[in-house]
N, C-alpha and C positions, 0 to 999 in steps of 0.2 A: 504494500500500500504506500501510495507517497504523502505526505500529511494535506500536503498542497493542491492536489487534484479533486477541484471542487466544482460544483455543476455549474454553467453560466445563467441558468433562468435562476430568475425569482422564487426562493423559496417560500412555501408556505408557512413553514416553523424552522425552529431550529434541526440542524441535522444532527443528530447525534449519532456515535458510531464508537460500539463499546472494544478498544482496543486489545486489553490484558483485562486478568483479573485473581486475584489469587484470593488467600483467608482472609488477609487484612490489610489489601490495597485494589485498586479498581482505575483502569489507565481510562481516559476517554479523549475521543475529537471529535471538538463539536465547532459546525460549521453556523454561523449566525449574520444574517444582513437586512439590518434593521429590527431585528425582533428584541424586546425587552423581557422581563422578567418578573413573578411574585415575589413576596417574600421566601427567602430559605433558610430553616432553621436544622443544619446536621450534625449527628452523629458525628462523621468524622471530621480530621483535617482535611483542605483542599489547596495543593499546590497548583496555582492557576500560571501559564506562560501565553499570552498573548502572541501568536507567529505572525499573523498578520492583518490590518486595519486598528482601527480604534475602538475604544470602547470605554463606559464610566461605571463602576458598581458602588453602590452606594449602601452605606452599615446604617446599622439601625443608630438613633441620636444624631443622623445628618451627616456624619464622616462621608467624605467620598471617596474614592482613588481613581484617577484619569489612567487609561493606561494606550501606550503607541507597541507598534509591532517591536517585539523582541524584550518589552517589562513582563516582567514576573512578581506575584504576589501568592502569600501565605495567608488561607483562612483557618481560624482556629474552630473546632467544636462549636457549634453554638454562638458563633458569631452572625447575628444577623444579616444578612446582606440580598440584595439585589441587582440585577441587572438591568443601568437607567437608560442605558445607550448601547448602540453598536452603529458600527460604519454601514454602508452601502456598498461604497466603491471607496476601497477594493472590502469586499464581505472580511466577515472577521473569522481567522480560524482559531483557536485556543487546544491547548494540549491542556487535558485535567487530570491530574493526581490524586486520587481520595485516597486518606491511607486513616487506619486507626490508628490511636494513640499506642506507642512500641515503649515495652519497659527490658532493659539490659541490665539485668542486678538491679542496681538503685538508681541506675541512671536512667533517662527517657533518649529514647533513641530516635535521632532525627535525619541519618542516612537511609536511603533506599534501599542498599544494603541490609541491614535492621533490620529495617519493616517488610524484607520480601525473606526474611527467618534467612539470611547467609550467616548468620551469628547465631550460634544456641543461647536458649532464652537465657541461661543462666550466666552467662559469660559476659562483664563491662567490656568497655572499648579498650581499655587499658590491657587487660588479659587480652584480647582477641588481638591488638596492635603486637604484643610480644610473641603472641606463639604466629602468627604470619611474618613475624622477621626470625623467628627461628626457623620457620619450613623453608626459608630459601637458603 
């Protein structure tokens, strides 16, 4: 699939197009132009990367974030947000991240790594950094 091969007509909603998905992350490209959005209140985190057009989402309390091709933003749990805007020309494509909250011993694990289990649960970053510069 190429991320960027996207239809020329007007879509009727957003395109979504569910990429990966594992126990505790869920890859998505979703292709949008013009279309906005409800409120969204989730579960998980959402690593959003805009690839390309514009777009504005907007948190509950008025916050906004402007974002242009190639920003990337982090939603937390439970972070209200919506989508107030998206471009036309050129349509917006976004890569999405959902991943649950990862715990590595007592730490919370924020690599992809992590959270797609390359690390056994019970192992910090700190063991797991020493024993991969022992295996080589």
């Amino acid at each position: 699939m190429n991320l960027f091969d996207i239809p020329d007509e007007k879509l009727p909603g957003e395109l979504v197009e569910l990429l990966a998905q594992g126990e505790s992350i869920r890859i998505e490209r979703i292709v949008s132009d013009g279309q906005v959005g409800g409120w969204c209140d989730q579960e998980e985190s959402e690593f959003v990367a805009l690839l390309t057009g514009t777009a504005q989402l907007e948190f509950e309390g008025g916050r906004t974030a402007e974002l242009a091709a190639d920003d990337t933003l982090l939603i937390r749990p439970h972070e209200k947000h919506r989508v107030s805007f998206t471009s036309t020309e050129p349509k917006c494509v976004w890569l999405c991240v959902f991943f649950k909250d990862a715990r590595i011993g007592d730490r919370r694990a924020s690599t992809l790594g992590a959270l797609c289990g390359i690390l056994p649960a019970d192992m910090d970053m700190e063991t797991a950094k020493d024993e991969r510069l022992r295996r080589q």
